[in-house]
Every structure is written in C-alpha cells, then in structure tokens.
ZAFI-552200 format. One line per field, with one value per residue (C-alpha): residue number from 1; x, y, z. Coordinates in nm, 3 decimals. Example, Ala and Ser with C-alpha at 12.3 -4.5 7.8 and 13.67 -1.06 7.14 Angstrom:
<rs>
num: 1|2
X: 1.230|1.367
Y: -0.450|-0.106
Z: 0.780|0.714
</rs>
This chain:
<rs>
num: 1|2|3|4|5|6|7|8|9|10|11|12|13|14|15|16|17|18|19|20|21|22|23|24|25|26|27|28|29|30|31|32|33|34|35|36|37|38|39|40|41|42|43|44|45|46|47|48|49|50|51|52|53|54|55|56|57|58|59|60|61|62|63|64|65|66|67|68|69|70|71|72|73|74|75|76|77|78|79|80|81|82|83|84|85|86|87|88|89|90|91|92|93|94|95|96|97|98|99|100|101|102|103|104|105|106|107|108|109|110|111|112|113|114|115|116|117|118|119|120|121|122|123|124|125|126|127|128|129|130|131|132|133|134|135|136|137|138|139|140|141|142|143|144|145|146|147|148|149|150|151|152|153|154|155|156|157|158|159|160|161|162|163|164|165|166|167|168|169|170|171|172|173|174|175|176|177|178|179|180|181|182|183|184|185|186|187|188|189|190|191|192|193|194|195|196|197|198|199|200|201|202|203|204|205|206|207|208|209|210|211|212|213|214|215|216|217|218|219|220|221|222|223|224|225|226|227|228|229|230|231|232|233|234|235|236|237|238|239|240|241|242|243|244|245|246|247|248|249|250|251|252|253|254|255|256|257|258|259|260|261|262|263|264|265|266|267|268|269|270|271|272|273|274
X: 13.454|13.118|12.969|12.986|12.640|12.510|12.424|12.106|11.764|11.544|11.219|11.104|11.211|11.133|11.077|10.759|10.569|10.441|10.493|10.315|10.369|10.552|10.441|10.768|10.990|11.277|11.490|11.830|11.797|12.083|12.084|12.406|12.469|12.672|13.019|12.923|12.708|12.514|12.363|12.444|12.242|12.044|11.780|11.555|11.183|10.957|10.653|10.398|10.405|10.814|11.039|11.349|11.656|11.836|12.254|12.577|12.852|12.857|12.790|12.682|12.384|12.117|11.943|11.989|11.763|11.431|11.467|11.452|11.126|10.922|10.987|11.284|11.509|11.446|11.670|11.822|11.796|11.542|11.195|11.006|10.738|10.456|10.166|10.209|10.249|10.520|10.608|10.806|10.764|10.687|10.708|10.678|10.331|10.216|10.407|10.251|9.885|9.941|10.050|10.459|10.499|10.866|11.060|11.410|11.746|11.757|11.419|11.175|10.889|10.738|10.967|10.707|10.365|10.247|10.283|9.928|9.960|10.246|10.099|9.773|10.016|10.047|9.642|9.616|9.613|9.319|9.101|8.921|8.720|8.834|9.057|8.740|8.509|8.841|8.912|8.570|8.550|8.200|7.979|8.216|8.500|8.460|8.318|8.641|8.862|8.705|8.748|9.103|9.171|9.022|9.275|9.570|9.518|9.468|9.804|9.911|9.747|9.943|10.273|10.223|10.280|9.960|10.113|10.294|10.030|10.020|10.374|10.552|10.745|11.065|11.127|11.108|11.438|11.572|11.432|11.050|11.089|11.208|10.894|10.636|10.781|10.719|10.351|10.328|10.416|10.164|9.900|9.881|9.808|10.085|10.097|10.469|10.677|11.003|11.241|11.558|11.750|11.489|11.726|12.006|12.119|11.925|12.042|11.982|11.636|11.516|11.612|11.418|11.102|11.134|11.175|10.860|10.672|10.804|10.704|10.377|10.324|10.380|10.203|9.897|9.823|9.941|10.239|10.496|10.828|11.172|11.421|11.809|11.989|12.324|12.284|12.325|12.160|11.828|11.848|11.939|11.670|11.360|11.450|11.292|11.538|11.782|12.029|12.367|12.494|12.837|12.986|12.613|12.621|12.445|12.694|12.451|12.047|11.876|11.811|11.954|12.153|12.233|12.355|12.570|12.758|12.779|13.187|13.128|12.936|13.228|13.475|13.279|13.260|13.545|13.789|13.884|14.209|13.998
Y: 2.652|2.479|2.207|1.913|1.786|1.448|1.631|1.450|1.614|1.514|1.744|2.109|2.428|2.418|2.824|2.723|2.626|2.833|2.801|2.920|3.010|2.867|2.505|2.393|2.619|2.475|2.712|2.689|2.314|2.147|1.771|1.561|1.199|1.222|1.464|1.402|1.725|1.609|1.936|2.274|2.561|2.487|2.695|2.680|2.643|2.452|2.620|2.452|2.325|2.350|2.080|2.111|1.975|1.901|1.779|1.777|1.544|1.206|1.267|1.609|1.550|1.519|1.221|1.348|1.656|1.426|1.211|1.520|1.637|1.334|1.282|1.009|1.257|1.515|1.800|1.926|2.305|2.490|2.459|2.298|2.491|2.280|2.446|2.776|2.557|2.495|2.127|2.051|1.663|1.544|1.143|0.985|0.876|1.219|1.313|1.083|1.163|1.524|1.460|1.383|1.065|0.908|0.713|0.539|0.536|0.176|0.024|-0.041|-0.250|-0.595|-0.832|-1.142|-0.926|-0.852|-0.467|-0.426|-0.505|-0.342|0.044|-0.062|-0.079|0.297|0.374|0.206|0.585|0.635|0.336|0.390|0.053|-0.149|-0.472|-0.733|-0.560|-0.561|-0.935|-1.048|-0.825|-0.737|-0.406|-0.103|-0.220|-0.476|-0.088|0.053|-0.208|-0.156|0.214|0.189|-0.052|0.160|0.437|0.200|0.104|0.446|0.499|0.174|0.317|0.616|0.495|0.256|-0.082|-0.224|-0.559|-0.647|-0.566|-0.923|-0.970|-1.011|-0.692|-0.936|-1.068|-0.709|-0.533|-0.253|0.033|-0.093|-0.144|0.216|0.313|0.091|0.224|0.594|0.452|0.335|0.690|0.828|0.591|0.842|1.112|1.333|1.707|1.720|1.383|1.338|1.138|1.035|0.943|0.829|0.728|0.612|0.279|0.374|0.371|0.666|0.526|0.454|0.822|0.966|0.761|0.844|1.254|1.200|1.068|1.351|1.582|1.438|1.450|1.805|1.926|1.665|1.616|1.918|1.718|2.006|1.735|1.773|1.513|1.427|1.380|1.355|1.362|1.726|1.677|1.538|1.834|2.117|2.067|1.970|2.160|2.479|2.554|2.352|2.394|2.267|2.072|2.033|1.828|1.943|2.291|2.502|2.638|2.743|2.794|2.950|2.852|2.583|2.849|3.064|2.733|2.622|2.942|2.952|2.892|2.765|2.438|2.460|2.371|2.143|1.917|1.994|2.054|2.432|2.380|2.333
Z: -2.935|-2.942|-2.817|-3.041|-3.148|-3.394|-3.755|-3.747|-3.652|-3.365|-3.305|-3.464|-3.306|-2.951|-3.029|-3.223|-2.873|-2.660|-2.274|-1.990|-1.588|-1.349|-1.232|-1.039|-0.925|-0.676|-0.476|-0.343|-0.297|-0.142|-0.131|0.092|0.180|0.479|0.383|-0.003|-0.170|-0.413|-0.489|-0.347|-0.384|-0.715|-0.829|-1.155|-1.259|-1.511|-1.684|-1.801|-2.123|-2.157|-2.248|-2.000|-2.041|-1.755|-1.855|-1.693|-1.677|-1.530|-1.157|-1.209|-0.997|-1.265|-1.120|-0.779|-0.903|-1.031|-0.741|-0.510|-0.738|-0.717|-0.372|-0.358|-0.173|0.045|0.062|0.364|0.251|-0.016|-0.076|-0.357|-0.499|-0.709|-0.834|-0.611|-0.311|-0.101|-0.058|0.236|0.280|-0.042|-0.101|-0.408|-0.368|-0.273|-0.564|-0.852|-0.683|-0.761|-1.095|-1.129|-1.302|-1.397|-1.582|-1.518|-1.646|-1.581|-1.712|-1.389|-1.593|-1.468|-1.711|-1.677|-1.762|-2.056|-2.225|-2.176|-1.813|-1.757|-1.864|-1.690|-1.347|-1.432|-1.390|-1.014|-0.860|-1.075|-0.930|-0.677|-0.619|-0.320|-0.301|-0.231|-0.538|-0.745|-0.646|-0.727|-1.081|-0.998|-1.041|-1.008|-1.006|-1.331|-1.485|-1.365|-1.493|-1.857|-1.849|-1.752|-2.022|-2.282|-2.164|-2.186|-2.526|-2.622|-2.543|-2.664|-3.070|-2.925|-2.935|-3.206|-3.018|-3.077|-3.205|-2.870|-2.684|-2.547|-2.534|-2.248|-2.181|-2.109|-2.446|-2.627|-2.762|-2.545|-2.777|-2.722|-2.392|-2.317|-2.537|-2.297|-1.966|-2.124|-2.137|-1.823|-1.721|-1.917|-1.806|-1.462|-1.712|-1.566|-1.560|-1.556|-1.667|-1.533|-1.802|-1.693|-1.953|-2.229|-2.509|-2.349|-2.565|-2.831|-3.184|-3.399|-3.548|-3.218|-3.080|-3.366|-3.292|-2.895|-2.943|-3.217|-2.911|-2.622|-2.890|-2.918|-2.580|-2.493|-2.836|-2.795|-2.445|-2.290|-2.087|-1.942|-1.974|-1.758|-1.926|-1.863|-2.165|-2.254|-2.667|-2.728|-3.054|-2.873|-2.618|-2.850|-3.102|-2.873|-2.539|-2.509|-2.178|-2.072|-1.725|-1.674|-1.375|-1.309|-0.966|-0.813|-0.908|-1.159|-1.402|-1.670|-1.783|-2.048|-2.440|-2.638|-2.813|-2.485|-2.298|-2.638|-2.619|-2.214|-2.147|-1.828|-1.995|-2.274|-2.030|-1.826|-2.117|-2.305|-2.058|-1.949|-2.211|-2.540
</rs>
C-alpha cells in the first residue's frame, strides 16, 4: 500500500537538479526536555543545492530537528557538522551570521510594518554602520540603507508582491503573508533556508505559487533548502531526499520514490494494520 498523495502537481522532477557535497551533516543527535526524548539518535545530511524534505507525524520531532540546526536547541548528544566544521555551541545568531536563515510554522513577521520593512528586518546582519550614523541617516550609513533597499525590492519583483509593498504586513491574507516572511528569509541571502512548514493553510493555488518560488530559489540563487511538510504531494514532487521521523526517531531516508515504498513510513502513517 502507498502513501496517499493530492493528484495535482507542484514542482519538476527533483531528479533534473543536480546536487553537490555535503554542507550539513548532523550525527547521532539526541535532543530531551527533562524524561521526554525529543530526538534519539538521528543522523542525516544536506548537500548543497538539495531540496530536503524533512516529514513525520504530528510530534515526530520535525521542528525539534530545525530548531536544533539553527541554534534554538542544543542537543545533549551528537555533533553538528556545518561547512566541514564541527559546531558545538551554535546559537541562533551565530547561526544566521554563517548563513542559516528560517522561517516559522506560525508566521513571526512585524504585523504593524509595512512588507517592505518587514524583509528589510531580514538584511540587519548585513549592515555594518553603527547605531548613531544609522540614527542620523548620514554618509555610510544613508549609502548602506540605499543598497539594502535595492536588495529588498529585488526580492520583492522576485516574488511578485510589488503592489503591497507599502502595505502593512497585518492586513494581508494568510497566503501573502507566508510569501513575505519567505522574503524576509531571503533578505540574509542564506546558504541553506530552513522552512518549517511553508504551506501550511494554504489552498491549492497558493501551494502551487509557494513550491514555484522554493523552486526558484534553489534553481536561481543557488539556495540548498531543508523544509517540513506534511502534503506528500508538495514533498514527493519537489524533494530531491526526504527523511522520515516518527515519535523522534528516524524510520526512513532516501528518494521520494525509495521513502514512498519504505514500510516502516507506510505504517507510521497508515497504521501498521493497513
């Protein structure tokens, strides 16, 4: 028995793009909060220029995983390798610096500020003039400020949002907001984005216009992408590998196609009976 999948069409063959070496590789990484194991003994790794899927269950320990990549978490056992270096005591802000930028399953933007605004929160690691030349706009820092606003609404004409560009972020539909926090990620030009949950709410117009844009990403700026998903659909036809959490364990990893056919992910979401 399969997994059962929407009939509709996402992305292009993930087989079509090519990857390259490691970039993150995490090793036997086990992650508790007091008696409760989060994650127990996970291992995998991201190469650059892959789209990985990360899925499971409810609870499986999916978030649990990104936080302990960009730095939320730390575990108590395994080591995180980024970039062929180990990373012991990662934070998040050593994390973003070095190029991990994130998104949220719950939306994390500024509701009162304006789109605009809001992706050119995502640039601050790239300024580098002080708080007194920023707070008078003069000389560098008023050069600064222009460049970084040219690269926001570069990636505002990227994701096609140029006519809320002034809007206040609160008064957009879900689907658009989901679409401005993606920028706001991509504002820190990121080597490796972290997506958790990108399309969750979304109808099946808005889904097609989101994987358009990861796809876009990866193919036009290089972007090596680890997402959580739970539309099957959306991970089976833009993942190029995808692993399987189930209760904070890793019960499968390979291919779309080799995950589909794995029995152990069969019966964690269809019940060991089906």
């Amino acid at each position: 028995m399969q997994m059962n999948e929407p009939e509709a069409h996402f992305g292009t063959t993930p087989a079509r793009r090519e990857t390259g070496a490691v970039i993150l590789d995490l090793k036997n990484i086990s992650l508790s909060f007091g008696g409760v194991k989060a994650l127990t003994d996970i291992s995998f790794d991201v190469r650059q220029h892959e789209i990985r899927a990360i899925i499971g269950p409810n609870g499986a320990g999916k978030s649990s995983m990104l936080n302990v990549i960009n730095g939320v978490y730390r575990p108590q056992q395994g080591e995180i390798v980024y970039r062929g270096e180990v990373r012991r005591n990662m934070d998040c802000h050593a994390a973003a610096k070095s190029g991990i930028a994130r998104t949220f399953q719950n939306i994390a933007l500024f509701k009162g500020m304006t789109v605009l605004d809001n992706i050119m929160t995502g640039r601050n690691l790239k300024m580098t003039s002080n708080f007194l030349m920023q707070a008078l706009y003069w000389g560098p820092a008023r050069r600064e400020e222009i460049a970084h606003r040219i690269k926001a609404e570069e990636i505002i004409d990227f994701l096609e949002i140029q006519a809320i560009r002034k809007t206040p972020v609160g008064r957009l539909p879900y689907g658009l907001q989901k679409r401005v926090e993606l920028g706001r990620a991509l504002a820190a030009e990121p080597e490796i984005l972290l997506l958790d949950e990108p399309m969750a709410g979304m109808n099946v117009e808005e889904k097609q216009d989101m994987c358009r844009f990861i796809l876009d990403v990866n193919d036009q700026f290089g972007t090596t992408i680890v997402l959580i998903e739970h539309d099957m659909g959306v991970v089976m036809d833009i993942s190029d590998r995808v692993v399987v959490l189930d209760y904070g364990k890793k019960i499968g990893d390979g291919t779309p196609d080799e995950v589909r056919g794995n029995q152990d992910v069969i019966n964690a979401y269809l019940g060991v009976g089906c």
